[in-house]
C-alpha positions as CSV (number, residue, x, y, z in Angstrom):
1,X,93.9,-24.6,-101.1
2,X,90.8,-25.1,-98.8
3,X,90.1,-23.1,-96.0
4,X,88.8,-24.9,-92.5
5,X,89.3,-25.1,-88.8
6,X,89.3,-27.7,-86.3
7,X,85.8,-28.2,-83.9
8,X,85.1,-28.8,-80.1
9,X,82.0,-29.8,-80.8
10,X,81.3,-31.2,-77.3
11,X,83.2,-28.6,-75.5
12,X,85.3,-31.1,-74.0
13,X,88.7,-29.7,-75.0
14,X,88.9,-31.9,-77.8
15,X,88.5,-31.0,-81.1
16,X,86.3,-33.9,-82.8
17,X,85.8,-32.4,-86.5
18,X,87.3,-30.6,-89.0
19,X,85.2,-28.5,-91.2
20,X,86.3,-27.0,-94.7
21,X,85.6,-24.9,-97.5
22,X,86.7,-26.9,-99.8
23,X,85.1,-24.6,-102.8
24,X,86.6,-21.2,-101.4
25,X,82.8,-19.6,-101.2
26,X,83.4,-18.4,-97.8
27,X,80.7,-21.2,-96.7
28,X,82.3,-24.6,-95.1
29,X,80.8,-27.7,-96.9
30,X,82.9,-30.9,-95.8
31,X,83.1,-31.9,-92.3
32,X,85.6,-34.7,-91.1
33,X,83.9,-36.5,-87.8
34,X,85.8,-38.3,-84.9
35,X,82.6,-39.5,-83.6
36,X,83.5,-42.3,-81.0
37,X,86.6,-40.3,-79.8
38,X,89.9,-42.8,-81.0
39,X,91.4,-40.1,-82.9
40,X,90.2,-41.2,-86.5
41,X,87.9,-39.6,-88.3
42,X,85.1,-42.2,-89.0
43,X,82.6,-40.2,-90.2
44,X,82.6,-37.5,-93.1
45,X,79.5,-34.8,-94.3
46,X,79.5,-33.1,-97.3
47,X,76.9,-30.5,-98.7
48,X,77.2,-31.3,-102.2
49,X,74.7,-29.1,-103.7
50,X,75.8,-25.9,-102.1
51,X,72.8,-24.7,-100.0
52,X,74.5,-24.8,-96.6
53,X,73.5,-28.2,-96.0
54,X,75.1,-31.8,-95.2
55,X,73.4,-33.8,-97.5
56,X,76.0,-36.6,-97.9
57,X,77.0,-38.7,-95.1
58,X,79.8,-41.5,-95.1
59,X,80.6,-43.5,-91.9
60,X,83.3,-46.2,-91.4
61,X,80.7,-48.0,-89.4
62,X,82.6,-51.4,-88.2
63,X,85.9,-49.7,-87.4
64,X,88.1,-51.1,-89.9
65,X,89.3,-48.0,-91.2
66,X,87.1,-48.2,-94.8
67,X,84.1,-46.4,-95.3
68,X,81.0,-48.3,-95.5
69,X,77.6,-46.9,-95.4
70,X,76.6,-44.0,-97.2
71,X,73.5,-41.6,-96.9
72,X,72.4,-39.0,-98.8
73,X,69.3,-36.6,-99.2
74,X,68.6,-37.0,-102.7
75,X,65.2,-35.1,-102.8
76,X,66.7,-31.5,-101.4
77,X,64.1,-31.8,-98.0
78,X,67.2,-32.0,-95.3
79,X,66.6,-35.8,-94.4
80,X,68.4,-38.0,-95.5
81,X,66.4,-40.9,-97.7
């Protein structure tokens, strides 16, 4: 079972994200976004090389409800490509 918590990340008294340790290192390396505030999460990070890092992005871009666009940093230098 992974371990996580829910995020305020704006400090508006909502919480936006969910983060998880989905691995059970202790480190959280998936993060669930509500970024335009309905209540869905439409955006979703994930370090998949266990550095600490998002390196893998996935964003329901158009609202449907499907994820769309994915980037990732495939050359390890914290941008992604």
């Amino acid at each position: 079972m992974a371990d996580g918590e829910y995020v305020d990340s704006d400090g508006d008294g909502y919480k936006e994200s969910y983060v998880e340790d989905s691995d059970g290192d202790g480190e959280f390396d998936t993060v669930y976004m509500d970024t335009d505030g309905d209540g869905y999460v439409d955006a979703v990070g994930v370090d998949t090389d266990g550095d600490g890092e998002l390196d893998s992005y996935t964003y329901d871009t158009d609202g449907d409800g499907e994820f769309d666009t994915v980037y990732m940093d495939t050359d390890g230098d914290g941008y992604v490509d």
